[in-house]
Every structure is written in structure tokens, then in C-alpha cells.
N, C-alpha and C positions, 0 to 999 in steps of 0.2 A: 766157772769160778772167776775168770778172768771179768765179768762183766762187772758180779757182784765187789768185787776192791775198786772195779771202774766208778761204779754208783756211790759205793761208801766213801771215795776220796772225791768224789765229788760233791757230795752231802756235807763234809766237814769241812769243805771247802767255802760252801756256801755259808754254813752255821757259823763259821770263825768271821766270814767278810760282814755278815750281819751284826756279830757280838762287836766289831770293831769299829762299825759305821753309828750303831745306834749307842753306844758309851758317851759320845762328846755331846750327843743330842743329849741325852739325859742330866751330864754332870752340871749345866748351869741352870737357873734359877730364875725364876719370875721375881718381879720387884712387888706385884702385888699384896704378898704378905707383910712386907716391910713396910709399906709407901703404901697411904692414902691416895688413890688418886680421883676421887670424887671432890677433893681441897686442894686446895692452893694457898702457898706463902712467899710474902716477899720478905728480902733482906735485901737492904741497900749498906753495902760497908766499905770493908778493907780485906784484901785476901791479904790472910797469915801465911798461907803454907800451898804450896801447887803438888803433889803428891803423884806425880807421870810412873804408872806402873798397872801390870798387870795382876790380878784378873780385873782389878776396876781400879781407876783412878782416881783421886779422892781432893779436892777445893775445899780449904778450911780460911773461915771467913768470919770476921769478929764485924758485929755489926748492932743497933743502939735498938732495943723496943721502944713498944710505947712510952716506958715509961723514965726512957734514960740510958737502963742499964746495957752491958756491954753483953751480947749472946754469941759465943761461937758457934756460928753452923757448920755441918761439916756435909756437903755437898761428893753424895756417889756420883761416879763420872764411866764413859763406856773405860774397856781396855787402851792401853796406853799403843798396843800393836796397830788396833781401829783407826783411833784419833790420829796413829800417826800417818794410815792414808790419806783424811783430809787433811793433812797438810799439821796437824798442829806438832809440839816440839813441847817439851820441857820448859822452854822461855815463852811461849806463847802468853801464856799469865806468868806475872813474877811478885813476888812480897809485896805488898806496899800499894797494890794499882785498886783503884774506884771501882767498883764493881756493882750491879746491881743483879740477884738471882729469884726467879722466880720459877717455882714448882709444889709436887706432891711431897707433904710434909711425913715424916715418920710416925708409925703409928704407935713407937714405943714410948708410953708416957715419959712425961720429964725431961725428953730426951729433945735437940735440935737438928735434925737430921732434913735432907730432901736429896729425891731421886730425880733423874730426866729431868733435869731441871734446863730454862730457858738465863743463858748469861748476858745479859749485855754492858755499855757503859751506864754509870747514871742517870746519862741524859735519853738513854733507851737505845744509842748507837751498836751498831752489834760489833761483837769483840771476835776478829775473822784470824786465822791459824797465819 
């Protein structure tokens, strides 16, 4: 008798350490369905807004088409916990600064969105944390 509660608390043991290990693998999401990334878009502009938070952080950036007009993109960024071991911070980008972004565009019509995207200054300088 003694062996069998031996085995069964060890069995629920194992079952509970597995339900708890494979939950965080599960809960986040590929960018793939969101993000083209067979395409590529630039935006050369002005960041509006530096968005430093988890579970992504978010660069919104007004910036001119072809044709003129003024298009807010709004640029997914990793976790704000990530970035902040490479070094970056909250002020790392601020309102106002020259930016140029280039990546996999959204796939949701109408919409101006990019994932994994590549930041750097206008003149192609990289913008370092």
C-alpha cells in the first residue's frame, strides 16, 4: 500500500511539474499570422509615442508615403523585461527623434502595422540602448 501513494504522489508530481512547465511555452504566439514576412516595408519618419511595457512593446511612428500623406505606423517591439537586458530603457527612443524602420508588414488589410522590425537613424546609423 505504502508504495502505491509512493507511485501516485509521484505521478501527480510529475503531471503538475509538466502542466506548469509547458503553460508559458504555450501562452505566447508566433508573429507569423500577423506579419508577412515574405515582404518588407520602410518608414522613414518621426516616433510619436515609445510604448516600454510588457507582453510587447509597441513604437508609433507618423511617417509621409509616396504620395505625401502622413501614415502612422505602429511598430510591435519584444517585452519591455527582454529589452531591458539589452540595455534599452524607456528613454532609449523619445517623441520627436528621426527614425528609419524597416520590416515584415501586417497582414490585416488597411491597417499599418510591422513586426521584428530593423530601427535605425535615417542615415542607416543604428539606434544602440
Amino acid at each position: 500500500m505504502k508504495i502505491f501513494l509512493w507511485i501516485s504522489s509521484l505521478c501527480a508530481v510529475l503531471v503538475v511539474g509538466l502542466l506548469m512547465t509547458g503553460i508559458p511555452a504555450d501562452a505566447h504566439h508566433a508573429s507569423a499570422p500577423f506579419y508577412d514576412d515574405t515582404k518588407s516595408v520602410e518608414a522613414i519618419g518621426v516616433v510619436k509615442e515609445f510604448v516600454f511595457r510588457n507582453p510587447h512593446s509597441f513604437l508609433h511612428v507618423d511617417a509621409p508615403n509616396e504620395d505625401g500623406e502622413i501614415i502612422s505606423w505602429e511598430i510591435e517591439m519584444g517585452a519591455a523585461v527582454s529589452m531591458s537586458r539589452r540595455g534599452w530603457t524607456p528613454e532609449t527612443i523619445q517623441a520627436g527623434d528621426q527614425i528609419r524602420v524597416v520590416g515584415p508588414p501586417s497582414r490585416a488589410p488597411g491597417t499599418f502595422g510591422m513586426c521584428c522590425a530593423e530601427l535605425t537613424k535615417p542615415d542607416g546609423s543604428p539606434i544602440r540602448p
